[in-house]
MDAnalysis code that builds the backbone (N, CA, C; Angstrom):
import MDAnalysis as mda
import numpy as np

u = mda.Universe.empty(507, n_residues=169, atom_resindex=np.repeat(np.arange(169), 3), trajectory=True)
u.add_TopologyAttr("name", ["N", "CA", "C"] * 169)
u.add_TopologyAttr("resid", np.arange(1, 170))
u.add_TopologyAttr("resname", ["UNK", "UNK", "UNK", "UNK", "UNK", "UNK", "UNK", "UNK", "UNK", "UNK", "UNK", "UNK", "UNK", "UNK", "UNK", "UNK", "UNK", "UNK", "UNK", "UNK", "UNK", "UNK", "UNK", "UNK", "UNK", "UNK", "UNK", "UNK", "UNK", "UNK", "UNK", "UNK", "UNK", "UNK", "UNK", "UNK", "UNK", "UNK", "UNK", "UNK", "UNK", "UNK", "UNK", "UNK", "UNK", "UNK", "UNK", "UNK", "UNK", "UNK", "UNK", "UNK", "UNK", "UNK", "UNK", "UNK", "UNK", "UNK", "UNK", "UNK", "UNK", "UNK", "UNK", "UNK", "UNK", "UNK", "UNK", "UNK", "UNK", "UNK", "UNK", "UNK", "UNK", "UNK", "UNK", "UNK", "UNK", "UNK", "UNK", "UNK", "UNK", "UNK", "UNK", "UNK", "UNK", "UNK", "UNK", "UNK", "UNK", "UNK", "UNK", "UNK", "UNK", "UNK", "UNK", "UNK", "UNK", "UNK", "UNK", "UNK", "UNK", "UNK", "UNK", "UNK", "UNK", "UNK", "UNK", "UNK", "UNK", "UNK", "UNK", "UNK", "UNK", "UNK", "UNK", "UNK", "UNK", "UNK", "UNK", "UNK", "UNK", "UNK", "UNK", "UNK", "UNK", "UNK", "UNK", "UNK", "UNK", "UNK", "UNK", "UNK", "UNK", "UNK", "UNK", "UNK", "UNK", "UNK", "UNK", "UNK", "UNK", "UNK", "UNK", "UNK", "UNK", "UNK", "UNK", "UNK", "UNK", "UNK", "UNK", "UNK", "UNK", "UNK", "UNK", "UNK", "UNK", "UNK", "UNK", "UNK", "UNK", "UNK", "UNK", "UNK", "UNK", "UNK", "UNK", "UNK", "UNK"])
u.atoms.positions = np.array([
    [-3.245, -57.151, 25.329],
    [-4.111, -56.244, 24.598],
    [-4.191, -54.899, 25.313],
    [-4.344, -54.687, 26.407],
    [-4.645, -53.580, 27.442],
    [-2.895, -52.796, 27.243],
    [-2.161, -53.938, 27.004],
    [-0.490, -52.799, 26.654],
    [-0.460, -52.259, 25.613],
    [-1.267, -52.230, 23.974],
    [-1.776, -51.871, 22.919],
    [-2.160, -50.488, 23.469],
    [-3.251, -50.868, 23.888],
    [-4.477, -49.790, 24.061],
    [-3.808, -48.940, 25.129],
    [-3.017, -49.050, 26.484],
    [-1.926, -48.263, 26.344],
    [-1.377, -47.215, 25.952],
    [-0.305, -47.978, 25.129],
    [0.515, -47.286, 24.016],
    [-0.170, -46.411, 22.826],
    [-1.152, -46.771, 22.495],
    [-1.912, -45.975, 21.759],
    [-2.367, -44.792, 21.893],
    [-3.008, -44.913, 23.650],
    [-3.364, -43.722, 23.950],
    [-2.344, -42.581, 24.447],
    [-1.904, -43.239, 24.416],
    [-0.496, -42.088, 24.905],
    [0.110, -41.374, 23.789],
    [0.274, -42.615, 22.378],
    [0.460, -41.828, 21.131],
    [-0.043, -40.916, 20.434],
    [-1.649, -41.278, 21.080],
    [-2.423, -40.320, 20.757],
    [-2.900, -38.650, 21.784],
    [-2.148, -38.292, 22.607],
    [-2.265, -37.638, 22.943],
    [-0.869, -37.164, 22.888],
    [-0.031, -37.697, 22.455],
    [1.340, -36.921, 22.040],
    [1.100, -36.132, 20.421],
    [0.087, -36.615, 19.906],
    [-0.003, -35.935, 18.920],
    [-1.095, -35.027, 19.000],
    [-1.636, -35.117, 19.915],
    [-2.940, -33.631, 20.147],
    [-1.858, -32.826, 20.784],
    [-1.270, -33.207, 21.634],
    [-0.205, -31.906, 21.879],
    [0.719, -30.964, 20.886],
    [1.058, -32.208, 20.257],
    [2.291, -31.362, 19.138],
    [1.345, -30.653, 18.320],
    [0.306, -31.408, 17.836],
    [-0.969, -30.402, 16.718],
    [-1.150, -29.093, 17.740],
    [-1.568, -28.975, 18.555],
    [-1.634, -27.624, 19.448],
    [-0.536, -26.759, 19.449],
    [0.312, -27.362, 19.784],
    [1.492, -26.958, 19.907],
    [1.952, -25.954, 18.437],
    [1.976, -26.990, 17.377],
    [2.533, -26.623, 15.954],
    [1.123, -25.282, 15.854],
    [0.366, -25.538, 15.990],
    [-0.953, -24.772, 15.612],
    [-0.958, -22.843, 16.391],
    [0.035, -23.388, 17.617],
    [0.208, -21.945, 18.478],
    [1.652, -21.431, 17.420],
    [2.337, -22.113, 17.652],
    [3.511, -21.578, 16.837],
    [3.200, -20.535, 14.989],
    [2.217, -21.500, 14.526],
    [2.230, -20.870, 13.519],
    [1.271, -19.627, 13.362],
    [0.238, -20.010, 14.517],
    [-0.573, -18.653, 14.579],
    [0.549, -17.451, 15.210],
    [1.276, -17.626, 15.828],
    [2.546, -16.505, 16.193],
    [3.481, -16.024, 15.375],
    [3.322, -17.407, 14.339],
    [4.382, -16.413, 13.021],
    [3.430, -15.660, 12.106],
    [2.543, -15.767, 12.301],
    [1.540, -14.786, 11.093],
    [0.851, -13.458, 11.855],
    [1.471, -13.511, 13.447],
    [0.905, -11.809, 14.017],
    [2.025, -11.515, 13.609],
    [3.684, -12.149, 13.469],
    [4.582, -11.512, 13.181],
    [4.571, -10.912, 11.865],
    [3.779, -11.458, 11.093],
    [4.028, -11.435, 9.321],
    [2.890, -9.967, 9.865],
    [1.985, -10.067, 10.467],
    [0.821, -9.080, 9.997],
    [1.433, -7.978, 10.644],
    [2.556, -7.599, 11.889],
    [3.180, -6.410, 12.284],
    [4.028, -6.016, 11.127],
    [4.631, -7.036, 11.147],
    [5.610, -6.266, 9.457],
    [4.642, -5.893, 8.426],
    [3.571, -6.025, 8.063],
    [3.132, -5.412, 7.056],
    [2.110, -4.091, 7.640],
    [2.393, -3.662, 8.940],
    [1.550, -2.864, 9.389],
    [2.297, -1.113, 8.761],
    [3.031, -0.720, 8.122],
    [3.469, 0.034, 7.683],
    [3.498, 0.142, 5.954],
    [2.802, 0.118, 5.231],
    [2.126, 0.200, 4.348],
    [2.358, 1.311, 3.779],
    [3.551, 1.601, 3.137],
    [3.500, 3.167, 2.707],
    [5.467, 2.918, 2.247],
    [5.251, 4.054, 1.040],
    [6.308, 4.375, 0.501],
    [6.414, 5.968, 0.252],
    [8.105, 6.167, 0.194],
    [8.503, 7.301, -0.054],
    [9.242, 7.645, -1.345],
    [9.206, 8.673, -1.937],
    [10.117, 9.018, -3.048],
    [10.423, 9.738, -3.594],
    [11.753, 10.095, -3.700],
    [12.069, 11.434, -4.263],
    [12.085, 11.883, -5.680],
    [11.409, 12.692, -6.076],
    [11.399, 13.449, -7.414],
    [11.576, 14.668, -7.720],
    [11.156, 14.830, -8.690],
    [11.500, 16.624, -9.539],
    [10.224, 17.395, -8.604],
    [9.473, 16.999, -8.406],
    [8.900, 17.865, -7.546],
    [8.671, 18.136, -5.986],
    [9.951, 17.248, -5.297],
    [10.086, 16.938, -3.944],
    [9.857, 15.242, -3.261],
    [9.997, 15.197, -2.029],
    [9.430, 13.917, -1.752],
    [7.815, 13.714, -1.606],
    [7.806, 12.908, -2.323],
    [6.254, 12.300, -2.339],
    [6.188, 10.944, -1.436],
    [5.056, 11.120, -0.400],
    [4.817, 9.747, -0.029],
    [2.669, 9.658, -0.443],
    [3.102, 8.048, -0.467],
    [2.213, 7.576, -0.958],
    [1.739, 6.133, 0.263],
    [0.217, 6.173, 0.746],
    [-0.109, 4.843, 1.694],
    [-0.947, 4.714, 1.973],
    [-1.577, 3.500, 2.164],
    [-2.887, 3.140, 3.021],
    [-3.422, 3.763, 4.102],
    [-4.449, 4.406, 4.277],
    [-4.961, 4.832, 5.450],
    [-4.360, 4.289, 7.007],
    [-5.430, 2.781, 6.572],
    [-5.396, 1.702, 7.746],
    [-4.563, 0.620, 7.700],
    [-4.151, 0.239, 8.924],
    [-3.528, -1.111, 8.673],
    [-3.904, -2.229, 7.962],
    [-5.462, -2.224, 8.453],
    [-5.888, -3.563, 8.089],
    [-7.148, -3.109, 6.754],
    [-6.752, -3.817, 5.511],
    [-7.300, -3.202, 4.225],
    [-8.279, -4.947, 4.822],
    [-9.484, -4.394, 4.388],
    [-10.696, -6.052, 4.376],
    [-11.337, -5.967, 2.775],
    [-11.177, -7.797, 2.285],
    [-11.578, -7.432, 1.428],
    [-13.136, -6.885, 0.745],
    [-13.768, -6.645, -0.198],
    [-14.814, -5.902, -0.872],
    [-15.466, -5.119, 0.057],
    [-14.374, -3.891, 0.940],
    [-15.066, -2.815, 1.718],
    [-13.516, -1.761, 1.362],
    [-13.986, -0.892, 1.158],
    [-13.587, 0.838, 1.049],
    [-11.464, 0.458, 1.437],
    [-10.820, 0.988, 0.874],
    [-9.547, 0.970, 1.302],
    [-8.849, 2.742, 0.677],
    [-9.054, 3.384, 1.804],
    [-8.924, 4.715, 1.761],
    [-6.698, 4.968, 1.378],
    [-6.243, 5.333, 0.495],
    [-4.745, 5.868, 0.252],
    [-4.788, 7.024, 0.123],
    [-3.520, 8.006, 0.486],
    [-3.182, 9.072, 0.517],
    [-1.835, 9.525, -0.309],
    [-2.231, 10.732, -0.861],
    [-0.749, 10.719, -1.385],
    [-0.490, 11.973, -0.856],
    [0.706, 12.813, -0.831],
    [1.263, 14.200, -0.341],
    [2.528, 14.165, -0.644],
    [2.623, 15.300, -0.993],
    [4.012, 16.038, -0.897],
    [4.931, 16.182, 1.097],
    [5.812, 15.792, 0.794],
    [6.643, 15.716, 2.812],
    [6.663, 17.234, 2.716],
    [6.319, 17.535, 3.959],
    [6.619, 19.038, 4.489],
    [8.312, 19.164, 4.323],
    [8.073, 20.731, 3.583],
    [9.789, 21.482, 3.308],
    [10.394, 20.654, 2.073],
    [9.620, 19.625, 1.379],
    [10.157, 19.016, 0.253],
    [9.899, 19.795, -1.082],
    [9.340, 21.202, -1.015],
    [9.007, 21.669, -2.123],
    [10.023, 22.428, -2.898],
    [10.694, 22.825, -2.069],
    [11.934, 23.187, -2.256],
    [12.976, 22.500, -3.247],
    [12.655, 21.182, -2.985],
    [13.609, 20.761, -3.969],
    [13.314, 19.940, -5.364],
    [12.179, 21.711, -6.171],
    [11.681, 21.306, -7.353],
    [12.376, 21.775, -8.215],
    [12.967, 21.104, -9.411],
    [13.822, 21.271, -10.042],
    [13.403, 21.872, -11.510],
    [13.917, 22.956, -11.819],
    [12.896, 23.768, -12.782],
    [13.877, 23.879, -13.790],
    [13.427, 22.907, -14.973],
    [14.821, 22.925, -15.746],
    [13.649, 23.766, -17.531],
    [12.606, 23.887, -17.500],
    [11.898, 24.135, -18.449],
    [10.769, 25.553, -17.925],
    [9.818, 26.105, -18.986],
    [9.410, 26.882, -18.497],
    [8.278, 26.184, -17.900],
    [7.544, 24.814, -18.449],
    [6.692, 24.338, -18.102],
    [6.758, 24.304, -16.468],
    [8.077, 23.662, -16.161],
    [7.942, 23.209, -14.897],
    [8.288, 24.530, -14.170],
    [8.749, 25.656, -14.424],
    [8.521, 27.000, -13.376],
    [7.361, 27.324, -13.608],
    [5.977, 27.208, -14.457],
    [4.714, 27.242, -14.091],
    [3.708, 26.491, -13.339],
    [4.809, 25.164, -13.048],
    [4.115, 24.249, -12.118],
    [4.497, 25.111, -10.358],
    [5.885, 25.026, -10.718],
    [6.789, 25.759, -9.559],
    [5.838, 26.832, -8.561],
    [5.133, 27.972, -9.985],
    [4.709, 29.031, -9.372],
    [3.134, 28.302, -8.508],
    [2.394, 27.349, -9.276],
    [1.385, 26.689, -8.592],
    [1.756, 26.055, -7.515],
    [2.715, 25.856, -6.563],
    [2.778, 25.106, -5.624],
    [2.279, 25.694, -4.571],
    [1.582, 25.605, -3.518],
    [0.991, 26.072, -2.940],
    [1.375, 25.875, -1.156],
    [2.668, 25.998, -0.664],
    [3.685, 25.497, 0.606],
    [3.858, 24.637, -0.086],
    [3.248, 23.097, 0.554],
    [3.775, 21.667, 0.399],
    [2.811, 20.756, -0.372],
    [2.090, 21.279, -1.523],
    [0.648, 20.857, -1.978],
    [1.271, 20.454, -3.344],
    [1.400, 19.532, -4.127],
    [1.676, 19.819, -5.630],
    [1.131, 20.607, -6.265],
    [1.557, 20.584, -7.648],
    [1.164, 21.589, -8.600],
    [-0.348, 21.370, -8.588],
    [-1.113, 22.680, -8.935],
    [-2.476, 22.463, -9.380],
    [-3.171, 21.411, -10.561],
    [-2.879, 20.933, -11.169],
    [-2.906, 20.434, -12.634],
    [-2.370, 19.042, -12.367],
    [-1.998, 18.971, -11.465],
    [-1.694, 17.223, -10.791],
    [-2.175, 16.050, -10.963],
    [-2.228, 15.024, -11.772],
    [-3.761, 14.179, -11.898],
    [-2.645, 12.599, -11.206],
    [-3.392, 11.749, -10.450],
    [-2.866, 11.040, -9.490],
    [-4.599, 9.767, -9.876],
    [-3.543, 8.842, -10.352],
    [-4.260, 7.517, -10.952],
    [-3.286, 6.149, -10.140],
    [-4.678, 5.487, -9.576],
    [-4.015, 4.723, -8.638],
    [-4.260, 3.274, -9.154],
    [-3.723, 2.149, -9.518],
    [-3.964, 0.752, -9.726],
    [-3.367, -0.588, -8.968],
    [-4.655, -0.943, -8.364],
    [-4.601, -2.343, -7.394],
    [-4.717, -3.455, -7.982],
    [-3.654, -4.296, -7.473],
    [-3.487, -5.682, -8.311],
    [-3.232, -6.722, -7.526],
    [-3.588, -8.015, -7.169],
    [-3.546, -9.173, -6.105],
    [-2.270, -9.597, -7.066],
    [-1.266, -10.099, -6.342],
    [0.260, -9.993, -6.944],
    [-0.430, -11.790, -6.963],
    [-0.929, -12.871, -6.308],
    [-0.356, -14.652, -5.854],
    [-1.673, -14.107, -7.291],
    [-2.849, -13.940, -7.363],
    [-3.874, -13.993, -8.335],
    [-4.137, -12.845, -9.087],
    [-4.960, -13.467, -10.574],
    [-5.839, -12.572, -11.207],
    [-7.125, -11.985, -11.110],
    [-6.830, -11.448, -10.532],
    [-8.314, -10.526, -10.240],
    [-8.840, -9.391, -10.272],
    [-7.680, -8.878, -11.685],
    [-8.136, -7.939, -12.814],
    [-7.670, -6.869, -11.645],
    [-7.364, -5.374, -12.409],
    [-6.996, -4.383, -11.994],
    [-7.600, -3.273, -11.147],
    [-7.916, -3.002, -9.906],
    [-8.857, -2.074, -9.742],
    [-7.970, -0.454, -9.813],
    [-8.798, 0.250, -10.584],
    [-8.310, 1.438, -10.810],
    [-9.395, 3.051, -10.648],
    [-8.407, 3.439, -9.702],
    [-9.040, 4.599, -9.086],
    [-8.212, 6.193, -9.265],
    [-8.611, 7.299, -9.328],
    [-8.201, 8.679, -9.070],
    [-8.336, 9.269, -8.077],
    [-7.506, 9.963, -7.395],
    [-6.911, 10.504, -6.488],
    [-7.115, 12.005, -6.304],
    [-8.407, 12.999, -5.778],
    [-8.412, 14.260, -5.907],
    [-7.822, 14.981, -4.562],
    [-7.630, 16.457, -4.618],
    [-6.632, 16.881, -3.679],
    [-7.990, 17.282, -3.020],
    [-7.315, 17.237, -1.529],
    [-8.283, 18.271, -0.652],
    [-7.782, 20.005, -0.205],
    [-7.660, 20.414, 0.653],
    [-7.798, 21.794, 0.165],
    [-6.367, 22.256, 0.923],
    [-5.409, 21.340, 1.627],
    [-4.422, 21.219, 1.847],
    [-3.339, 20.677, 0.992],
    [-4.326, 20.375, -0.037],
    [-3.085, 19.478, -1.545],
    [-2.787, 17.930, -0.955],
    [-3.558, 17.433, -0.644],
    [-3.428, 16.278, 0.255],
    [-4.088, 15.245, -0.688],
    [-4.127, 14.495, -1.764],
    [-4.776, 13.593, -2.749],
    [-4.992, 12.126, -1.960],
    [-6.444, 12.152, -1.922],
    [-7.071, 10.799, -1.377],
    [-7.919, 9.927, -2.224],
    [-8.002, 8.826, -2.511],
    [-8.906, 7.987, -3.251],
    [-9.284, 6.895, -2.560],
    [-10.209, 5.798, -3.101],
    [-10.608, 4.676, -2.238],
    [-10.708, 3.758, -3.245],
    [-10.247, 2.307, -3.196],
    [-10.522, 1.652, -3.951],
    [-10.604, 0.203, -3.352],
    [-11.308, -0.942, -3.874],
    [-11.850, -1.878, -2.835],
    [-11.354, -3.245, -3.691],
    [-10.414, -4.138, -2.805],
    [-9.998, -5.144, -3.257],
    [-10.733, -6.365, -2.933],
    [-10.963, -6.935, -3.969],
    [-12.470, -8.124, -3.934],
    [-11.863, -9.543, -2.962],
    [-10.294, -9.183, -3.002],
    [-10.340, -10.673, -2.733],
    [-8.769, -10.516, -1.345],
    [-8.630, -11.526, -0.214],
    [-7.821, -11.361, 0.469],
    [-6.608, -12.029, -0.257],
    [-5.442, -11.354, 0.710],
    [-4.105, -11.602, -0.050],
    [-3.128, -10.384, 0.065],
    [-2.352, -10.813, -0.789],
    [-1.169, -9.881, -0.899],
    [-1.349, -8.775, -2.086],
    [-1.595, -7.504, -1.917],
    [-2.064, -6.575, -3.312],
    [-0.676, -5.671, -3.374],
    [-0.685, -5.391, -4.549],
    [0.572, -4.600, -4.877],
    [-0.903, -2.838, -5.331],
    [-0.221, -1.685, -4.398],
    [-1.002, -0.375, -4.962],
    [0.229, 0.702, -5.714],
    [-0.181, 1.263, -6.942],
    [0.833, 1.427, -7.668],
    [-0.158, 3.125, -7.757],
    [0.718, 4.563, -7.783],
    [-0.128, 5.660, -7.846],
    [1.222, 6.027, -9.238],
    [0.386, 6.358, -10.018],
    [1.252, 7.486, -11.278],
    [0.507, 8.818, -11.000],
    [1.370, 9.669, -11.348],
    [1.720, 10.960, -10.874],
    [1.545, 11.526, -11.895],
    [1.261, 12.228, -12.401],
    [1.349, 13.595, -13.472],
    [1.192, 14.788, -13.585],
    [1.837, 16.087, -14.040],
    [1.626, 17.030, -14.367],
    [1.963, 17.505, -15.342],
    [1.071, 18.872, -16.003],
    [1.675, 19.886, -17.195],
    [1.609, 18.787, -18.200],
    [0.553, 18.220, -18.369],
    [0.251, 17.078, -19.574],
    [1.583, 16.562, -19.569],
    [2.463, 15.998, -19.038],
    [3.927, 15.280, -18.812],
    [2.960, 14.009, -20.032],
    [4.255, 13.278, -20.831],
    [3.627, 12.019, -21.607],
    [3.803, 10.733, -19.903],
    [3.278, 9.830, -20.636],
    [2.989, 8.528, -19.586],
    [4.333, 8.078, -19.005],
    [5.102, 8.183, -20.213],
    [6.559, 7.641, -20.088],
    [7.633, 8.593, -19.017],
    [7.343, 9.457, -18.751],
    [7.690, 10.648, -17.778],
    [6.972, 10.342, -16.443],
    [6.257, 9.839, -16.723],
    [4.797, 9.767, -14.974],
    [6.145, 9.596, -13.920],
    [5.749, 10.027, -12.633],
    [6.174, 9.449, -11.707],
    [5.248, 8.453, -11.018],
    [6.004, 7.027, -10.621],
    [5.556, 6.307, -9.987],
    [5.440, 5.508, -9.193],
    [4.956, 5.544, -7.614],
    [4.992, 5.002, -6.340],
    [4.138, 3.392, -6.397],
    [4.751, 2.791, -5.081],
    [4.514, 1.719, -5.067],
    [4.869, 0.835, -4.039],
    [4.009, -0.474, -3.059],
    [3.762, -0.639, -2.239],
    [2.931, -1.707, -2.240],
    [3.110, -2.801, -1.201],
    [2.770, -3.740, -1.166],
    [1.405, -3.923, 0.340],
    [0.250, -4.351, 0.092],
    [-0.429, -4.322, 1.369],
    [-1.042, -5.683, 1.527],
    [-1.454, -6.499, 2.748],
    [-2.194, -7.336, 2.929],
    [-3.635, -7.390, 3.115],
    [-4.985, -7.876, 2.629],
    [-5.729, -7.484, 2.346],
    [-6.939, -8.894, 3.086],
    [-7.557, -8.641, 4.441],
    [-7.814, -9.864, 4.759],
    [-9.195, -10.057, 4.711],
])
């Protein structure tokens, strides 16, 4: 009986080890998952230069403030493409590296694994042409943030539109 009790205990502490063990390992693959998602931001080129679009902070928490930015890249203004008169009146509004004045920047957050309905926010410029909004995701997870772009009453189907994936804990 005492060779039972034994063997048992030994089995049983081969498996508090491996549980520890497995338990360190996987907490190490999810700082890895949370460095890769520490860059939160996209770039893209359009008719009115490169636009980037991103999360403030690394770490978005859920039902508190999640500050995004959008801007025009410095020296990207240059390569606005003025094929109408509309868009050489946007042209003449550019202000260095600021978009056009008349710019309207509509942002929509969506939990990609769940439904938990759309949060949707606008984006106003500050006095550098720098468009910031805040919008607050209720629930942790994986959120997809999507910004449409517009100017010179452009229709919807014209919008430009950025996009980006963030973790939300």
């Amino acid at each position: 009986m005492n060779k039972w009790k034994t063997r048992l205990f030994i089995l049983l502490i081969f498996v508090l080890v491996f549980g520890v063990g497995y338990s360190y390992i996987v907490a190490q693959g999810t700082n890895v998952l949370d460095q890769s998602l520490q860059k939160q931001t996209t770039t893209s080129e359009t008719s009115i230069g490169t636009l980037q679009f991103n999360i403030n902070h690394n770490d978005a928490v859920a039902l508190t403030n999640s500050a995004f930015t959008l801007k025009l890249m410095p020296d990207s203004a240059s390569g606005f493409n003025s094929d109408s008169d509309a868009t050489l009146n946007s042209l003449d509004q550019l202000n260095g590296n600021s978009l056009p004045s008349n710019t309207k920047v509509t942002v929509h957050l969506n939990m990609l694994t769940m439904d938990c309905g759309t949060i949707q926010f606008t984006m106003t410029p500050d006095e550098q042409g720098i468009y910031h909004g805040e919008g607050i995701p209720v629930m942790s997870g994986l959120w997809v943030a999507t910004a449409t772009v517009t100017y010179d009453d452009q229709p919807q189907d014209e919008a430009i539109q950025l996009a980006f994936t963030f973790n939300v804990k």
